[in-house]
C-alpha positions as CSV (number, residue, x, y, z in Angstrom):
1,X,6.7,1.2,6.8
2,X,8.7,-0.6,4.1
3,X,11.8,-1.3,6.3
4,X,8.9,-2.7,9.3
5,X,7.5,-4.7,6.9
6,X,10.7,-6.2,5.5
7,X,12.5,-6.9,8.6
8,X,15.5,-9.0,8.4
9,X,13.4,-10.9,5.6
10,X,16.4,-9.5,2.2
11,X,19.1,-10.2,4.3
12,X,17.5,-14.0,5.5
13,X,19.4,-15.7,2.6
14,X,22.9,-14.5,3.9
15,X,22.5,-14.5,7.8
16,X,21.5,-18.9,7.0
17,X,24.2,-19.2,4.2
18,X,26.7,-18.3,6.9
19,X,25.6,-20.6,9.7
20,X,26.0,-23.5,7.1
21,X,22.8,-23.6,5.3
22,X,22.4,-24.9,1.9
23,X,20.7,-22.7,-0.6
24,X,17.6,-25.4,-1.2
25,X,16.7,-25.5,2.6
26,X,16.9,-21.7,2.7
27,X,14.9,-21.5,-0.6
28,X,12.5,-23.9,1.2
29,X,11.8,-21.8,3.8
30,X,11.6,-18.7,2.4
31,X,8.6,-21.1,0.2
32,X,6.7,-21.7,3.5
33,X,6.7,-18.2,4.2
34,X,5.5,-17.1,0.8
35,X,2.8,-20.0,0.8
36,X,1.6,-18.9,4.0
37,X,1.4,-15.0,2.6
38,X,-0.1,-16.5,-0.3
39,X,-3.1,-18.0,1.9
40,X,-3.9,-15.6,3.6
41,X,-4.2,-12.5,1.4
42,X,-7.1,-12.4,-0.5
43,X,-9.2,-13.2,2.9
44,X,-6.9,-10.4,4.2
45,X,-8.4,-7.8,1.0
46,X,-12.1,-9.3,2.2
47,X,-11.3,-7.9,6.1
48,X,-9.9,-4.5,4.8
49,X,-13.6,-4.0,2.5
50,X,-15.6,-5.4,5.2
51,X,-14.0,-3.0,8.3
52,X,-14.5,0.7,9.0
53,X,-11.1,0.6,11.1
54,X,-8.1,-0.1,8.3
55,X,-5.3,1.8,10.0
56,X,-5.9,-0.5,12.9
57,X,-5.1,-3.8,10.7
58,X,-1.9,-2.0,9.3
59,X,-1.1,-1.2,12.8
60,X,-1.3,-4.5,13.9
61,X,-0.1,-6.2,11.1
62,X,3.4,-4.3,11.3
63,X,3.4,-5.4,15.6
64,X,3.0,-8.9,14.5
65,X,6.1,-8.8,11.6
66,X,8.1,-6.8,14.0
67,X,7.7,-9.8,16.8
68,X,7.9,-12.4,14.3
69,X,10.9,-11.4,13.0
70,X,12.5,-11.7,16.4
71,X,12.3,-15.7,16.6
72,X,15.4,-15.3,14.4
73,X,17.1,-14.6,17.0
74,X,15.8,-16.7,19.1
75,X,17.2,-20.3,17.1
76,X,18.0,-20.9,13.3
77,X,16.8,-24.3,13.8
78,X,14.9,-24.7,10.6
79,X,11.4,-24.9,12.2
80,X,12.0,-21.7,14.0
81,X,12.7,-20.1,11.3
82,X,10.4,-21.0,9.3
83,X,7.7,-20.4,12.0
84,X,9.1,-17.2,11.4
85,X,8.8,-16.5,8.1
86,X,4.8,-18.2,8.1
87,X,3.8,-15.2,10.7
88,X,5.8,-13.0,9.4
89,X,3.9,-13.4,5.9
90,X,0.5,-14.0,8.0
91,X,1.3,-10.6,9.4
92,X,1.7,-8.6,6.5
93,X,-1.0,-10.2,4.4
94,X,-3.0,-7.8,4.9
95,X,-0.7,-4.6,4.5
96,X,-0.9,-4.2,0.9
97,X,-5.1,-4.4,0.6
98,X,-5.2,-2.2,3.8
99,X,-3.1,0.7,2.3
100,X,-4.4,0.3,-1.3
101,X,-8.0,0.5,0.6
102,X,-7.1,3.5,2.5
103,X,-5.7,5.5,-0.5
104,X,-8.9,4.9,-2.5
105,X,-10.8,5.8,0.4
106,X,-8.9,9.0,0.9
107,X,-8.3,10.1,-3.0
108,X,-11.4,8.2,-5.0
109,X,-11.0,6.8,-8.3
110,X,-10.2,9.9,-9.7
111,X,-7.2,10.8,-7.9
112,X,-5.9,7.0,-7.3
113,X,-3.7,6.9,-9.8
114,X,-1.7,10.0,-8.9
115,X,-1.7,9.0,-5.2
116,X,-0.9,5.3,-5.3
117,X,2.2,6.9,-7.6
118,X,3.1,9.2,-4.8
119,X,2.8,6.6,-2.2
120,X,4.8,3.6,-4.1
121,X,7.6,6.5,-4.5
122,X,7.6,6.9,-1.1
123,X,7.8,3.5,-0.4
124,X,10.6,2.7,-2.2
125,X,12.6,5.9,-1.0
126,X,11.5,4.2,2.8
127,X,13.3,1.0,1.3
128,X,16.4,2.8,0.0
129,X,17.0,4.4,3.7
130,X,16.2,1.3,5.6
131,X,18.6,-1.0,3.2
132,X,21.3,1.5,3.5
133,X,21.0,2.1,7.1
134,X,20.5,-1.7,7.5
135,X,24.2,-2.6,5.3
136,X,25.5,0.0,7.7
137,X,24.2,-1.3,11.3
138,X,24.9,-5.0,10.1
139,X,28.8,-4.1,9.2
140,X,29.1,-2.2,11.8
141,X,27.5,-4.1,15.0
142,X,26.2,-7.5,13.4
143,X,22.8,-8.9,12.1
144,X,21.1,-7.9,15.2
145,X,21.3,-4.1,14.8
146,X,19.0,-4.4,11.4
147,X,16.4,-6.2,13.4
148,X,16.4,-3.2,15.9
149,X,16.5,-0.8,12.8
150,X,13.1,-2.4,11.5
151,X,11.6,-2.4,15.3
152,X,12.5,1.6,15.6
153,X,10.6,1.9,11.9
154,X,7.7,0.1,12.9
155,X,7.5,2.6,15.9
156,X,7.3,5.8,13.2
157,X,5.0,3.8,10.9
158,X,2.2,3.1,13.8
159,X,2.6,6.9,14.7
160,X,2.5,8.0,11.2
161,X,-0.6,5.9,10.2
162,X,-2.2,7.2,13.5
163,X,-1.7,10.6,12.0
164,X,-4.2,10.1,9.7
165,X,-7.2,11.5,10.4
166,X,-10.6,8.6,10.5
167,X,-12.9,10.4,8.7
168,X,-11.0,11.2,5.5
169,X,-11.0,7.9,4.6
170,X,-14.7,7.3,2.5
171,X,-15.2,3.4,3.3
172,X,-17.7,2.7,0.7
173,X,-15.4,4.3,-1.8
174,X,-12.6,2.2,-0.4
175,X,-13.9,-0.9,-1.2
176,X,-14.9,0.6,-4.9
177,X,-18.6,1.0,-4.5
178,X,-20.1,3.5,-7.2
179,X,-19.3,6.3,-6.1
180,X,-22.3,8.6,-7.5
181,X,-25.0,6.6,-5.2
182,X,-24.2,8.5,-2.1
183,X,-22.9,4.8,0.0
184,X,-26.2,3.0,-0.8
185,X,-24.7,0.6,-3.5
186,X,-24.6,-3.0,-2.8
187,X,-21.2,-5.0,-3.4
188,X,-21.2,-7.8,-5.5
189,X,-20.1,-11.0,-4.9
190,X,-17.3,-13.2,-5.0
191,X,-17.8,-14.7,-8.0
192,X,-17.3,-11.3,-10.0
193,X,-13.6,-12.5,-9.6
194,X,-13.6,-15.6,-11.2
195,X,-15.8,-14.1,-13.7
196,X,-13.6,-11.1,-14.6
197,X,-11.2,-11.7,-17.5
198,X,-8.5,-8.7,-18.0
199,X,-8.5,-9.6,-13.8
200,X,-7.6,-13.1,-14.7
201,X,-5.1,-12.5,-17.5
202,X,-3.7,-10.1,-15.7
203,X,-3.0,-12.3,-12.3
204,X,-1.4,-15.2,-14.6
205,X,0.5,-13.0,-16.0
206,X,1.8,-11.7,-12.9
207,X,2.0,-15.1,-11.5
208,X,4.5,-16.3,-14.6
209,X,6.9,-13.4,-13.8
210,X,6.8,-13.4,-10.0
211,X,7.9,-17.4,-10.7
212,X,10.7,-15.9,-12.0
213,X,11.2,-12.7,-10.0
214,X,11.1,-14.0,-6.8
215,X,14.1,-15.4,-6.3
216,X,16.3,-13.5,-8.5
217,X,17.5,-10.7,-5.8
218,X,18.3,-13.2,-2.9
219,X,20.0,-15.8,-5.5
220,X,22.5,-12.7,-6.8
221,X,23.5,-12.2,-3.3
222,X,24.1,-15.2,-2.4
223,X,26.0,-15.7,-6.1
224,X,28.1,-12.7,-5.2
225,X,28.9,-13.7,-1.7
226,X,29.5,-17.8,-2.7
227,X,31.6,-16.0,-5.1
228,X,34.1,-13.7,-2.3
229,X,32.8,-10.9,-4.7
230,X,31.2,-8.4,-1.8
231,X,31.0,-8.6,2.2
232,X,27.7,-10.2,2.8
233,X,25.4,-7.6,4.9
234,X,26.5,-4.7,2.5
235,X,26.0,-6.7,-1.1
236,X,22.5,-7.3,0.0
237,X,22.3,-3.9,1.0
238,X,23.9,-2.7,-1.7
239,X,21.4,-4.8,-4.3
240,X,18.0,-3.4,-2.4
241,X,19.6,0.1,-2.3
242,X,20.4,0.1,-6.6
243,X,16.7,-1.6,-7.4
244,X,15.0,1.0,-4.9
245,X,16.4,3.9,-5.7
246,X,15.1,3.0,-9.8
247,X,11.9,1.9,-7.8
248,X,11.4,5.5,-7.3
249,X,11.6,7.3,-10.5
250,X,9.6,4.2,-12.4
251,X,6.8,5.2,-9.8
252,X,6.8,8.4,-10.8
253,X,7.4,7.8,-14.4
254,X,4.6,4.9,-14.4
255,X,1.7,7.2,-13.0
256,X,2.8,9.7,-15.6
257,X,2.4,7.3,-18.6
258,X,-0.7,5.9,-17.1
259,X,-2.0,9.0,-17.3
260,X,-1.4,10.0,-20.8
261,X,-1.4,6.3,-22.4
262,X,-3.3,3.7,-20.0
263,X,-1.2,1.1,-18.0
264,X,-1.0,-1.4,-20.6
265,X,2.4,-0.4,-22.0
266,X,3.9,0.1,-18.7
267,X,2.9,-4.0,-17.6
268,X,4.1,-5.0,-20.8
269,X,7.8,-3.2,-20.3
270,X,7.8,-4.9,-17.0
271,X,7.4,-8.3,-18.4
272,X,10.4,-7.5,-21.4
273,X,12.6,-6.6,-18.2
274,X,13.0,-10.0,-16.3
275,X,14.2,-12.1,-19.7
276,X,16.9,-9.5,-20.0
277,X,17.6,-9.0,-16.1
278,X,18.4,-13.3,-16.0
279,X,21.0,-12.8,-19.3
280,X,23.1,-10.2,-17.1
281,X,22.7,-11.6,-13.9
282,X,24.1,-15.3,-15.2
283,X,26.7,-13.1,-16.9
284,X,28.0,-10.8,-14.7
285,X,28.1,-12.1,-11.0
286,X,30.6,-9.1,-9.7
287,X,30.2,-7.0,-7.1
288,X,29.6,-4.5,-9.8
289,X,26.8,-6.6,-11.7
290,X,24.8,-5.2,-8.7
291,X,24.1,-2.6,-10.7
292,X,22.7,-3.6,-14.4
293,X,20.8,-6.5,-12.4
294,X,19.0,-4.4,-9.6
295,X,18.3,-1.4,-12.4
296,X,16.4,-3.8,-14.7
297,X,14.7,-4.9,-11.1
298,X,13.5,-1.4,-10.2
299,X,12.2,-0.7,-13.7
300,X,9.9,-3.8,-13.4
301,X,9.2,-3.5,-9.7
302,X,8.8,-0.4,-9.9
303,X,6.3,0.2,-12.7
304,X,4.5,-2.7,-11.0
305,X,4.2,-1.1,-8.0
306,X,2.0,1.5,-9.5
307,X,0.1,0.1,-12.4
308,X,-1.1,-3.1,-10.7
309,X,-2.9,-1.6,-7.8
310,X,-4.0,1.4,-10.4
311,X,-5.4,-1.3,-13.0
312,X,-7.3,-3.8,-10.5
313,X,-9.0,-0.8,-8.7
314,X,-10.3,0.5,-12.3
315,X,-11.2,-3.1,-13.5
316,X,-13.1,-3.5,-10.4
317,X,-15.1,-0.6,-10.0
318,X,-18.0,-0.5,-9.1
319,X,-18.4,-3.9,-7.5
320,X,-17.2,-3.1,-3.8
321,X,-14.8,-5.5,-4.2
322,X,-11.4,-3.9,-5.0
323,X,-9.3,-4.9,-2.2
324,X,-10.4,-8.5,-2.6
325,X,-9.5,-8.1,-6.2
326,X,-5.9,-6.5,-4.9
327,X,-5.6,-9.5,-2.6
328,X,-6.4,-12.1,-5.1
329,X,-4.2,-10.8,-7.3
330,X,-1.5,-10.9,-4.5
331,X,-2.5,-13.9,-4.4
332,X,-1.5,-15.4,-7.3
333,X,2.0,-13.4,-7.3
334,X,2.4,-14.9,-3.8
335,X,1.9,-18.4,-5.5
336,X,5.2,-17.5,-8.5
337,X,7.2,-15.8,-5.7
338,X,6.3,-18.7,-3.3
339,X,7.6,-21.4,-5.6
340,X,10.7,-19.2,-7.1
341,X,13.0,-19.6,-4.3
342,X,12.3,-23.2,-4.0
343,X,12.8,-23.4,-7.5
344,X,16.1,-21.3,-8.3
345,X,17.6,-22.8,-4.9
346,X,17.1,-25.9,-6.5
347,X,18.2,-25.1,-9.9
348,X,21.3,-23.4,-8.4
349,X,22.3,-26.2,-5.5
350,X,22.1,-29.0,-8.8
351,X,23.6,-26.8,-12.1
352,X,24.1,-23.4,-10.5
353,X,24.2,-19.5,-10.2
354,X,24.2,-18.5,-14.4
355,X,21.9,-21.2,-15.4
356,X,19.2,-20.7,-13.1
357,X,19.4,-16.9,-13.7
358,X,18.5,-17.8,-17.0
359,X,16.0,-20.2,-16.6
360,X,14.2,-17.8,-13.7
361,X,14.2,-14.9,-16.6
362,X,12.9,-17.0,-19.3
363,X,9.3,-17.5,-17.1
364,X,8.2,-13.6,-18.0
365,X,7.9,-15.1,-21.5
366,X,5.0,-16.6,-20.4
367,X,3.4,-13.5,-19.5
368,X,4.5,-12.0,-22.4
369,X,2.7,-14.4,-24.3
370,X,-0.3,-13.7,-22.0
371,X,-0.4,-10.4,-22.2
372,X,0.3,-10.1,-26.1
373,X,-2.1,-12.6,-26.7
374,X,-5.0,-11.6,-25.4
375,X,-4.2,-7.8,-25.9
376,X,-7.5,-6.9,-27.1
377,X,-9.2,-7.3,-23.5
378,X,-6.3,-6.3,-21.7
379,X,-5.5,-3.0,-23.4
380,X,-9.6,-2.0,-23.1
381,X,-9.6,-2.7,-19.6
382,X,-5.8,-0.5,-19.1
383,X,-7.3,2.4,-21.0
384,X,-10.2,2.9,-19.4
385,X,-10.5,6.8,-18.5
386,X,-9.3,7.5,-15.0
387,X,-12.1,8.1,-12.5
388,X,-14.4,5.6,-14.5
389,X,-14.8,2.3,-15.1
390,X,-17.1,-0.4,-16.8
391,X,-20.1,-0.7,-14.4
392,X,-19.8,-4.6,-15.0
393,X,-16.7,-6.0,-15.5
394,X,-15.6,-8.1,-18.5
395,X,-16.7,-11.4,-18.2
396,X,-15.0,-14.4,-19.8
């Protein structure tokens, strides 16, 4: 699924920078796309608790990204493409809730930890074959063959969530009901959300790092390329490829430490990666600075990947509304990686490459401030024991 759901989308950046467009109006639309994501998804979380048919809304959401992707094809005018990237991120809004919903329905509290680890592994490993494949295809036959790649992936994705089978997914434990009332508890509403404060600390911390994140991997490549440092299809290839294959083993690492010592420590190592990933980045932009970049981006990403999901479904236990908790939370990443590009296009169109590397690392400070800060509710709410969690969340 993780080459459907990308599409073209990595490899956007290059594909416009070589049909003459500057970095601020491909920053801009890569924005619209990420404001239109950002919309979307925590109504998105509210579908996927409210239905009893959640493979059918990842099926359907992957259709929709394949088909959207396909307008690039159609004109790189810039309303085109950015009609493409608003359904594109309208299609996928719901992806993340959905399979975060169905792996809590499947493995409980208990086991979510362990599985969301296992499936975030996965993931990534799907992202390593589809960006090497994809750097292949493109130097081999052209852009087009990675947009056929992602449409033969999205093929084996709606077969493989077909395979499984409806009633092992527990729909009252999917949206984080208690699970010891048999399906007769009552979610709460909304405004548990708002009311929630490790579930607010938490999203403006990931907010403040995704501000900075977000734009970090596309503004390398095209820092590389601009640069006549690397053949354009492969260098974006090869960055995905590096900050994947980390991706992997910080999954597994992650669900191991969250296990043993709560996920407070890994979100906090995540947030002392992205200062130090813009000091290389605006220091090394080689062909070879692929590597210390993307390895500082798999260790955050990647512990991310799993302790995010992991932490909001303990905060939220109990209330039957997890994956509206997931999607807010998306939310609010959706809102710094929205802005980033915009932002780091900017920076880099008016001073350039280094010092907006610099100035896109130095956001996770903020978080880090955050997270430090208020470390007395955020490390109580990380260290609850896995397969509980407080019956009413911490209120501000």
């Amino acid at each position: 699924m993780a080459d459907m759901q990308a599409g073209i989308g990595p490899f956007l950046g290059v594909f416009l920078q070589q049909r003459g467009w500057t970095t601020g109006a491909i920053g801009l639309v890569m924005t619209l796309g990420g404001v239109a994501g950002m919309l979307v998804t925590a109504p998105a979380g509210a579908l996927v608790d409210a239905t009893r048919r959640k493979r059918v809304y990842v099926i359907l959401s992957g259709l929709f990204t394949v088909l959207a992707s396909s307008l690039i094809w159609v004109s790189q005018s810039f309303w085109v493409i950015a009609g493409s990237q608003i359904a594109t991120a309208i299609a996928g809004a719901a992806i993340g809730p959905a399979v975060a919903g169905i792996t809590l329905g499947i493995a409980r509290q208990k086991g979510f930890n362990r599985q969301n680890g296992r499936n975030q592994a996965f993931n990534h490993a799907g992202n390593v074959a589809g960006a090497a494949l994809s750097g292949f295809l493109g130097w081999k036959f052209g852009f087009v063959a990675i947009f056929w790649l992602a449409a033969v992936f999205g093929v084996l994705s709606i077969t493989s969530v077909l395979m499984i089978p409806r009633k092992t997914i527990d729909d009252d434990a999917a949206r984080g009901l208690a699970e010891d009332k048999g399906g007769g508890g009552q979610a709460k509403g909304w405004r548990v959300l708002i009311g929630c404060k490790p579930l607010l600390v938490l999203a403006a911390c990931l907010g403040l790092f995704h501000l900075g994140n977000g734009a970090m991997l596309p503004l390398y490549g095209l820092a590389v390329v601009a640069a006549q440092k690397g053949d354009p299809a492969s260098t974006v290839a090869l960055t995905i490829v590096v900050a994947q294959a980390v991706m992997v083993l910080a999954s597994v690492v992650a669900m191991r430490v969250a296990e043993t010592r709560g996920y407070w420590l890994v979100i906090l190592i995540t947030f002392i990666a992205l200062p130090i990933r813009g000091l290389v980045a605006a220091s090394v932009i080689q062909g070879w600075g692929v590597y210390p970049v993307q390895v500082l981006d798999g260790i955050g990403a990647g512990l991310q990947s799993v302790a995010v999901p992991g932490l909001v479904a303990r905060i939220l236990n109990g209330t039957g509304r997890v994956n509206v908790g997931q999607g807010a939370v998306m939310t609010v990443q959706g809102v710094g990686a929205a802005l980033s590009p915009a932002i780091g296009g900017a920076i880099a169109q008016v001073v350039g490459y280094q010092i907006a590397f610099v100035i896109l690392g130095s956001f996770a400070l903020g978080s880090l401030a955050l997270w430090l800060g208020f470390r007395r509710v955020t490390q109580e709410a990380c260290e609850c024991p896995s397969g509980t969690g407080p019956s009413e969340p911490t209120t501000a």
